[in-house]
C-alpha positions as CSV (number, residue, x, y, z in Angstrom):
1,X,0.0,0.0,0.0
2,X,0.8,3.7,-1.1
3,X,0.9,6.4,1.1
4,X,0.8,9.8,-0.5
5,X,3.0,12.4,1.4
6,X,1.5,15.6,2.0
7,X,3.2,18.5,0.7
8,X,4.3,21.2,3.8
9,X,3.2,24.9,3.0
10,X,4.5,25.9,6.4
11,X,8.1,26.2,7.7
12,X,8.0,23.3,10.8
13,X,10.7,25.7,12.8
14,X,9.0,28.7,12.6
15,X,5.8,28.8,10.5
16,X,6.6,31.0,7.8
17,X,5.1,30.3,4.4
18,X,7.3,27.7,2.4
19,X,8.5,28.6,-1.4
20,X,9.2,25.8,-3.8
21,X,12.9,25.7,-4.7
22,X,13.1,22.9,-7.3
23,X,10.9,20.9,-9.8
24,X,12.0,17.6,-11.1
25,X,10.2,15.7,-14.2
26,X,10.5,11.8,-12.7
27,X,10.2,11.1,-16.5
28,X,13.3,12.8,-17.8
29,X,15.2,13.8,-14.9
30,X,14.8,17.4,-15.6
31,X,15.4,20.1,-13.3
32,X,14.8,23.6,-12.4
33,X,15.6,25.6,-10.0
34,X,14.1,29.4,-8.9
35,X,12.3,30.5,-6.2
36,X,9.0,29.7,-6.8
37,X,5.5,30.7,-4.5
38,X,2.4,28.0,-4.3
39,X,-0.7,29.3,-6.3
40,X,-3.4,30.4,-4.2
41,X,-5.2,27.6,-4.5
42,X,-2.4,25.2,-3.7
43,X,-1.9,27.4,-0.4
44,X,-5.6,26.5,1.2
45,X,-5.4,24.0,3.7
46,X,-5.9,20.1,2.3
47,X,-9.2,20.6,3.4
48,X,-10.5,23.4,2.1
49,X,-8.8,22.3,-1.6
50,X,-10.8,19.1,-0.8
51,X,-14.1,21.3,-0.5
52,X,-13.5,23.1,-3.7
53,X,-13.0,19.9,-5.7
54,X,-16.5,19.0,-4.3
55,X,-18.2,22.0,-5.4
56,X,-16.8,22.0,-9.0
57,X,-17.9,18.2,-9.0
58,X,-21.3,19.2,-8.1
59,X,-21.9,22.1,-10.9
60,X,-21.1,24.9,-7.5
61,X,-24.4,23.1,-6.5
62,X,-24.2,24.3,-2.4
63,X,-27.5,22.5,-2.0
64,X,-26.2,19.1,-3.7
65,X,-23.3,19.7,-1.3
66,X,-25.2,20.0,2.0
67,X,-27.1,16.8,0.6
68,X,-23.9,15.0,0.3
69,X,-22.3,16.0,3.1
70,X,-25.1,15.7,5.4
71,X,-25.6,19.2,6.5
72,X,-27.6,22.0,6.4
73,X,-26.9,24.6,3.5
74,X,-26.3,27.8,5.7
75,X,-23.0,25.4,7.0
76,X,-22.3,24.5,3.7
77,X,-22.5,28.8,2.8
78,X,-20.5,29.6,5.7
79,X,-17.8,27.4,4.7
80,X,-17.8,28.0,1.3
81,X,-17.6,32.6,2.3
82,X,-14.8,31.2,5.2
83,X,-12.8,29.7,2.1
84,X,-13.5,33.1,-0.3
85,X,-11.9,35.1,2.9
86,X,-9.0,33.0,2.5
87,X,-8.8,33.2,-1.1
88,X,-8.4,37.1,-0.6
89,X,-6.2,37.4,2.1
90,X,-3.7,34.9,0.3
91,X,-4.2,37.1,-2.9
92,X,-3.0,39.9,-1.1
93,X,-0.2,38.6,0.8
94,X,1.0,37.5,-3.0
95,X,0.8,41.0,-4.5
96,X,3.0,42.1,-1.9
């Protein structure tokens, strides 16, 4: 049995945001190095990327996701505004 590794975003020292420093193709053994910053996206917690998969899978149906999840829609809104606050603040810490 596989177990997928979870990639760090934060520093385990002293919890700054991490950067990617190197990509390498597995295929070709290819690499490049820079200084490179997670997309917003990749910088939500695993659990709120997980929650975004589910709403595109369900058409952004916040209903069908309540269904599925069992629980009430105004949870299912509330997480889905926390997530859009999260979206913005990272948005601005990557402008800057």
């Amino acid at each position: 049995m596989s177990i997928e590794k979870k990639m760090p975003q934060v520093c385990p020292s002293c919890d700054t945001r991490l950067k990617v420093k190197k990509l390498h193709c597995p295929h070709c053994a290819t690499e490049v190095e820079g200084l490179f910053t997670f997309p917003v996206l990749a910088s939500l917690s695993n659990e709120d990327q997980s929650f975004i998969l589910d709403f595109v899978k369900t058409g952004g149906s916040l209903k069908e996701m309540a269904s599925r999840m069992k629980l009430s829609y105004p949870t299912i809104r509330n997480q889905l505004d926390d997530i859009i606050d999260r979206i913005r603040l990272l948005q601005k810490q990557h402008k800057n």
